[in-house]
N, C-alpha and C positions, 0 to 999 in steps of 0.2 A: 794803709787803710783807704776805705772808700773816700771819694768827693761826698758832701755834705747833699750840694745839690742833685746828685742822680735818685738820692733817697726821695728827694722834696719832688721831682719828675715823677720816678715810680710811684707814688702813692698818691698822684693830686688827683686822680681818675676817682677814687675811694670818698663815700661821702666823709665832710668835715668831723662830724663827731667818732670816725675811726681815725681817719688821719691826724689828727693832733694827735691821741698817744700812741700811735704807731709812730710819726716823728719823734716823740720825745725819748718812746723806747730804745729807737736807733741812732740818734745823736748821744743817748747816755753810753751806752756801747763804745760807738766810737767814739767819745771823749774821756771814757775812763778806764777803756781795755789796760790790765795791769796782769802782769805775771806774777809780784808780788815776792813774800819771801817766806809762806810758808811751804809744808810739804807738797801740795798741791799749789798748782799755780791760778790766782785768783780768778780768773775768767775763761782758761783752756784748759782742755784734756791736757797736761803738761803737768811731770812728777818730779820734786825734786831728787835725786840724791848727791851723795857727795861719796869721795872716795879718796885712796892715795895712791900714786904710782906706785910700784914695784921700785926696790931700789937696783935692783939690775933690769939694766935698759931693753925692750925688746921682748920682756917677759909677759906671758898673758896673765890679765888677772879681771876676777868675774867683779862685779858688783852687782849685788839682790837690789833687785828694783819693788818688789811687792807687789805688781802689777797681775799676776794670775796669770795674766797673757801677755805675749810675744810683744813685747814692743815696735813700734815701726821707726824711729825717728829717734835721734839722740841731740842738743843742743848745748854745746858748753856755755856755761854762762861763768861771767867774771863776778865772785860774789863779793861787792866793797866794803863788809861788814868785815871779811876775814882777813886780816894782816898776811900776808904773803899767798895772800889768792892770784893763782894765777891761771893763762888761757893757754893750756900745753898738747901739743899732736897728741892725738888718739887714733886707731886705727882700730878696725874690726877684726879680730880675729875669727871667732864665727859667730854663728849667727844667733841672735839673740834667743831665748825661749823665755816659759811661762814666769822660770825664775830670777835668772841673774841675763844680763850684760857680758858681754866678752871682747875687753881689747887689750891693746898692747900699746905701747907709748914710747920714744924713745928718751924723755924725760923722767928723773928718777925721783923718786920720792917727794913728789908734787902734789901736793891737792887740789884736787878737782871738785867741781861742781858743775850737774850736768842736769838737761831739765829730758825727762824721756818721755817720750808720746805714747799714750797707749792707744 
């Protein structure tokens, strides 16, 4: 995240009665940025799903994202709510579309959790 101060620099040019809540806007931001734990991630374009390996290693398997569109960006996140969560290789198999995810893992019957950017 940003320095505190570049903010308080770029915006002292601006008269005082916009600058205060324009600082306060952007210290809230960056002091409360959260990803969070529901389906959507609290503060970014970021969706959760969850999924299981395959139990034969190597094999591709889709996971529906709901997203309309192609996703750019996949994040595994380690979720500590879930008893045997864990953070296991994933590889792209191809390439993502409107519906599902596609990879392949050589971990078996793992659950994942992954945050995807639309």
């Amino acid at each position: 995240m940003s320095d505190k101060g570049i903010i308080d620099l770029s915006i002292n040019a601006l008269p005082v009665d916009i600058r205060k809540p324009l600082q306060r806007a952007f210290y809230e931001i960056l002091d409360n940025f959260r990803f969070g734990s529901g389906r959507r991630a609290q503060n970014a374009q970021l969706y959760r799903v969850t999924a299981t390996t395959p139990d034969v290693a190597n094999t591709e398997f889709a996971i529906a994202h709901g997203l309309g569109t192609a996703p750019t960006q996949v994040f595994p996140v380690l979720d500590l709510k879930s008893i045997g969560s864990q953070l296991v290789p994933v590889q792209v198999s191809r390439a993502a579309d409107a519906q599902n995810l596609y990879l392949r893992s050589t971990s078996t019957s793992a659950a994942i959790t992954l945050f995807v950017e639309a």
